[in-house]
C-alpha positions in Angstrom: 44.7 -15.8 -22.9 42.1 -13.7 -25.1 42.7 -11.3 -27.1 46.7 -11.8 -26.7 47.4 -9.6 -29.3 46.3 -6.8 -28.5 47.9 -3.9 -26.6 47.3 -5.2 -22.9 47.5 -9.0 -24.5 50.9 -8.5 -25.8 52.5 -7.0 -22.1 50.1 -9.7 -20.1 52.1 -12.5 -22.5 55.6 -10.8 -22.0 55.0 -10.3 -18.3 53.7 -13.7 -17.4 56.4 -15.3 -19.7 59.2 -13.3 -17.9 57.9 -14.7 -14.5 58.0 -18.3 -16.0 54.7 -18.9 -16.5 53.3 -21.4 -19.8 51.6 -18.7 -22.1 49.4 -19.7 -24.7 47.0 -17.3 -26.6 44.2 -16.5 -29.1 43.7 -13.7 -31.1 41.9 -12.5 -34.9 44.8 -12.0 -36.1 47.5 -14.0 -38.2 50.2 -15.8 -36.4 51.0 -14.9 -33.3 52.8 -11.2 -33.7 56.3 -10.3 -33.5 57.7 -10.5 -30.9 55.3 -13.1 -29.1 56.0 -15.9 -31.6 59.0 -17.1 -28.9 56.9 -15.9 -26.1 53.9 -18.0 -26.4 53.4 -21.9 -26.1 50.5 -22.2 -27.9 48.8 -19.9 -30.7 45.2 -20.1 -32.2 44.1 -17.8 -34.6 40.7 -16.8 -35.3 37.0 -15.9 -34.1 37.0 -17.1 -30.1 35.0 -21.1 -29.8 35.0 -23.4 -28.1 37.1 -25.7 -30.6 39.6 -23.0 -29.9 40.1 -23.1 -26.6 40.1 -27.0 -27.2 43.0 -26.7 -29.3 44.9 -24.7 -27.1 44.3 -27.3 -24.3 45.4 -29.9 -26.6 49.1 -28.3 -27.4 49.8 -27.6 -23.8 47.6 -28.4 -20.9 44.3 -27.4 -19.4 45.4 -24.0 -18.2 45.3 -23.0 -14.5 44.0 -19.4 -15.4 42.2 -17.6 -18.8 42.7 -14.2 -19.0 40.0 -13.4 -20.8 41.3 -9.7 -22.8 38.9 -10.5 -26.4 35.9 -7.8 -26.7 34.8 -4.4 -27.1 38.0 -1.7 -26.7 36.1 1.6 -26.6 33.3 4.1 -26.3 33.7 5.1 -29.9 33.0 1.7 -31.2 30.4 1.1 -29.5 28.5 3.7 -30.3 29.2 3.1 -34.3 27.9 -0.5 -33.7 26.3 -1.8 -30.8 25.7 -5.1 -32.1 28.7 -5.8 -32.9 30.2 -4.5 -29.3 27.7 -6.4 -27.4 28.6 -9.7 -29.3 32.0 -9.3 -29.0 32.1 -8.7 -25.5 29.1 -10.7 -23.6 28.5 -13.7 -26.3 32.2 -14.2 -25.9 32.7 -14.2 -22.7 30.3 -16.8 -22.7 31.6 -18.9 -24.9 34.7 -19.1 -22.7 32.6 -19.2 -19.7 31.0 -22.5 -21.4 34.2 -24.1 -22.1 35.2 -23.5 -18.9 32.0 -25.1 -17.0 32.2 -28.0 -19.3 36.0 -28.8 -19.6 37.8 -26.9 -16.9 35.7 -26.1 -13.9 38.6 -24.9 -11.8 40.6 -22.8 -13.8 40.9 -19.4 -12.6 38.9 -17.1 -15.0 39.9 -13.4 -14.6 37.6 -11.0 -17.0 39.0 -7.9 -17.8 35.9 -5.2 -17.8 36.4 -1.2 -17.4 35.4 1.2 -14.9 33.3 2.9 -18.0 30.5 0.6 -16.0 30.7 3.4 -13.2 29.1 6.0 -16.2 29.1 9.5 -14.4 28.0 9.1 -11.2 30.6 9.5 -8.9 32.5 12.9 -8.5 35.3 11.3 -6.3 37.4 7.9 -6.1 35.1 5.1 -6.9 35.5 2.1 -4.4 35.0 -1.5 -6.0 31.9 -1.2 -4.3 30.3 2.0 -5.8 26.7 1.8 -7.3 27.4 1.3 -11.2 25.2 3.1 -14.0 26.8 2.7 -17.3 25.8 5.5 -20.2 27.4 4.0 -23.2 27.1 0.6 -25.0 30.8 -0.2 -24.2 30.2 0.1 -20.1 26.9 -1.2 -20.5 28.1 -4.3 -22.3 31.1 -4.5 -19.9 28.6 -4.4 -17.0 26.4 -7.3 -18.5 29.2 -9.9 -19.1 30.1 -9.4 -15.1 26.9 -10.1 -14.6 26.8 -13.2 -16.6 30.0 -14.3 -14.8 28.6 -13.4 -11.4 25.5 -16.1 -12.3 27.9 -18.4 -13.3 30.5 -18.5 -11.0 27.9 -18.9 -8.0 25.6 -20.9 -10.2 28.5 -23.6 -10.8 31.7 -22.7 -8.2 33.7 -21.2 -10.8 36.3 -19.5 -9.5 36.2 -15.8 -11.4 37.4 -12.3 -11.0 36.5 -9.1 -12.9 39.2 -6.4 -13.2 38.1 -2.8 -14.0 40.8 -0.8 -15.4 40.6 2.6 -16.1 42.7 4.8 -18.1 45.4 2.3 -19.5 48.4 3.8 -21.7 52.1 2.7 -22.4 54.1 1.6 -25.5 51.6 -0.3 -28.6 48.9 2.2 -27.7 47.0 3.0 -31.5 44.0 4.7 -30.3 42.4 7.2 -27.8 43.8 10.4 -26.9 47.7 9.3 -26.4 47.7 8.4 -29.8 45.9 10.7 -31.6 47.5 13.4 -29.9 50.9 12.4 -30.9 50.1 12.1 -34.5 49.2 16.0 -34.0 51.9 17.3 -31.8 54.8 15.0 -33.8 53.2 16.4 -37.5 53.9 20.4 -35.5 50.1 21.3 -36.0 50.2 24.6 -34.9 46.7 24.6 -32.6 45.4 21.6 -31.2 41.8 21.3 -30.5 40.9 18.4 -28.1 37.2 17.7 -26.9 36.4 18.9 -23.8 37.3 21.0 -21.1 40.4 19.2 -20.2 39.0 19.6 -16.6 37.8 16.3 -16.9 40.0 13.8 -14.3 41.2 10.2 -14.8 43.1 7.5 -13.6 46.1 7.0 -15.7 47.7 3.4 -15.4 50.9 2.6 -17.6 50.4 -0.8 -19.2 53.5 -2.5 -17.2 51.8 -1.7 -13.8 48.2 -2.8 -15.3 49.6 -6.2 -16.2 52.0 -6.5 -13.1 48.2 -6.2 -11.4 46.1 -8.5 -13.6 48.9 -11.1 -12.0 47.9 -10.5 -8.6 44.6 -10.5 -9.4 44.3 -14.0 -10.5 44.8 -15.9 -7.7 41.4 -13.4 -6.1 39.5 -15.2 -8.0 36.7 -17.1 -6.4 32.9 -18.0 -6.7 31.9 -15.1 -5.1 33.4 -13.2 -8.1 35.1 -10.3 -6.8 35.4 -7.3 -8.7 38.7 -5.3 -8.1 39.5 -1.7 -9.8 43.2 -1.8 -11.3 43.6 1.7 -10.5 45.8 4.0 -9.0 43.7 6.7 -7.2 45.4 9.5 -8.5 43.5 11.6 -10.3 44.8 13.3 -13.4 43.1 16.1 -15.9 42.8 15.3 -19.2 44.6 18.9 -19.9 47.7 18.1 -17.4 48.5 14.7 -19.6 47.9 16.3 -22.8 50.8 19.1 -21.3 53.0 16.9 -20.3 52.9 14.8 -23.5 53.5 18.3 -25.0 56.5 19.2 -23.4 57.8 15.2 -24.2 57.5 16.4 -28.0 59.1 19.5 -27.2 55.7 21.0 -27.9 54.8 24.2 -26.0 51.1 23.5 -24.5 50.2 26.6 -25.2 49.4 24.8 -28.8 46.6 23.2 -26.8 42.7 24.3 -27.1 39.7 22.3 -25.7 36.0 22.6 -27.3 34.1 22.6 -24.6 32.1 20.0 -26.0 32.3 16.3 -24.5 31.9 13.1 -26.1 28.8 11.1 -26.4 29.2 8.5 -23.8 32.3 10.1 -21.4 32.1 10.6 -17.8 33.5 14.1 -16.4 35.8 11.5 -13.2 36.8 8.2 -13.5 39.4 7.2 -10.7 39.4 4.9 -8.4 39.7 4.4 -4.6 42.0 2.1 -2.5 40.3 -0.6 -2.3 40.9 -4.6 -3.2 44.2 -4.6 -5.4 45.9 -2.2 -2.5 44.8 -4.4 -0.2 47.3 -7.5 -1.4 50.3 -4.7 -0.9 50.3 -3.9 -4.5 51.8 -0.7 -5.1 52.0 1.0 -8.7 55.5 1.4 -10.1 55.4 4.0 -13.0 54.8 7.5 -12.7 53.0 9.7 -15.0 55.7 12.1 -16.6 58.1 8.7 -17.0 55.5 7.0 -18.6 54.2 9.9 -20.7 57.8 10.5 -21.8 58.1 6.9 -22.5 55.2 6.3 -25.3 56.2 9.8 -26.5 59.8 7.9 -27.2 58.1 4.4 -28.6 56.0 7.0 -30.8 59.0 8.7 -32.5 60.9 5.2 -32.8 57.7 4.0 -35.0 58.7 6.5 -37.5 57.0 9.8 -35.8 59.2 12.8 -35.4 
């Protein structure tokens, strides 16, 4: 696995270890992190190459699936340094990509992109299908590295799959809205002030259910790369979740104001429509105000009040 160490990385290693599954992972960081070091098989820290991944084949086995996590995280980075984004994201995936064509041409490759590739087009649920027009760096770069693994896969039979996930949220969450909101509501700001309308819908996924899905996605992959939104179809406001993580900090949301003003780069809806992930019988587990009251908990156990 890419980018194990990182918020979806560290639940993917958890949940696939838990089922029984030989976990080994990659990350920048140090050794592998609390809390993975009995997890994990394998560790390799460091800038992803193909030495690497050689490495990791070398302590324990050419794997039967990658999970490939590593790359761009969000809009806002993106947009402070493109470069950087679009290296991190496409030139990486195709260093794995390489690896895998030279070394391990069946392994299952799963590439987690983002349903930012949608931009703003659609006003509705999105089907796996829907016509794709990405409006910031981040979707665009997420957009080019499935195309990359669309040419490869039917270029040389590797069996791929892209995952778009949407709004993803749950305990180890350090950035976005969740997080930044907290810090706000725990430190008793009087008056909030969030971008936007807090009109503006999404699909909220707790992290558990996301990885429970990236599971079943695996064995979907094929040559003819499907893509599958890991979404639940619900569509949420952004001022609903910022009330209900309100009332789990015993906040009233009348504390709550929105500027009007949107972020560079962020669609008005983002949520998806039944589509490929429903079709296996997948059914999403967590609910919003269980989950919401959940990282509010984790929040206030890091320390937060």
């Amino acid at each position: 696995m890419t980018g194990a160490a990182g918020f979806i990385g560290r639940h993917l290693v958890r949940h696939l270890a838990d089922a029984g599954v030989c976990v080994s992972g990659l990350d920048l960081v140090g050794a592998a992190p609390a809390g993975l070091a009995d997890t994990v098989q394998g560790w390799q820290t460091g800038p992803l190459s193909p030495a690497a991944l050689a490495a990791l084949a070398a302590e324990t086995g050419i794997p039967g699936t990658i999970y490939h996590l590593a790359g761009g995280s969000s809009v806002g980075a993106s947009l402070a340094d493109p470069h950087g984004d679009l290296t991190a994201t496409v030139a990486a995936c195709g260093v794995v990509l390489d690896w895998l064509r030279t070394h391990a041409p069946e392994t299952r490759l799963v590439v987690v992109s983002s349903a930012a590739v949608y931009g703003n087009l659609h006003a509705g649920p999105i089907a796996d299908t829907a016509a794709t027009s990405p409006f910031s760096p981040y979707g665009a770069h997420k957009f080019a590295m499935e195309t990359v693994c669309r040419g490869w896969a039917g270029s040389f039979g590797m069996p791929i799959a892209a995952a778009r996930l949407f709004s993803v949220y749950g305990p180890g969450l350090t950035k976005q809205l969740l997080w930044d909101l907290s810090g706000k509501l725990a430190a008793d700001t009087p008056t909030v002030m969030l971008g936007g309308t807090g009109e503006e819908l999404r699909d909220w996924t707790h992290v558990d259910d996301v990885v429970r899905a990236l599971a079943v996605i695996a064995p979907l992959a094929s040559p003819d790369m499907p893509v599958i939104n890991a979404g639940s179809g619900t569509p949420v406001s952004v001022r609903r979740i910022a009330a209900t993580l309100a009332d789990a900090f015993d906040r009233d949301e009348n504390c709550l104001r929105f500027s009007g003003e949107s972020r560079p780069g962020d669609p008005f809806s983002l949520v998806a429509a039944p589509g490929r992930l429903q079709a296996t019988g997948f059914e999403w587990q967590v609910g919003l105000e269980d989950g919401i009251g959940g990282y509010a908990r984790w929040y206030r156990s890091r320390g937060g009040r």
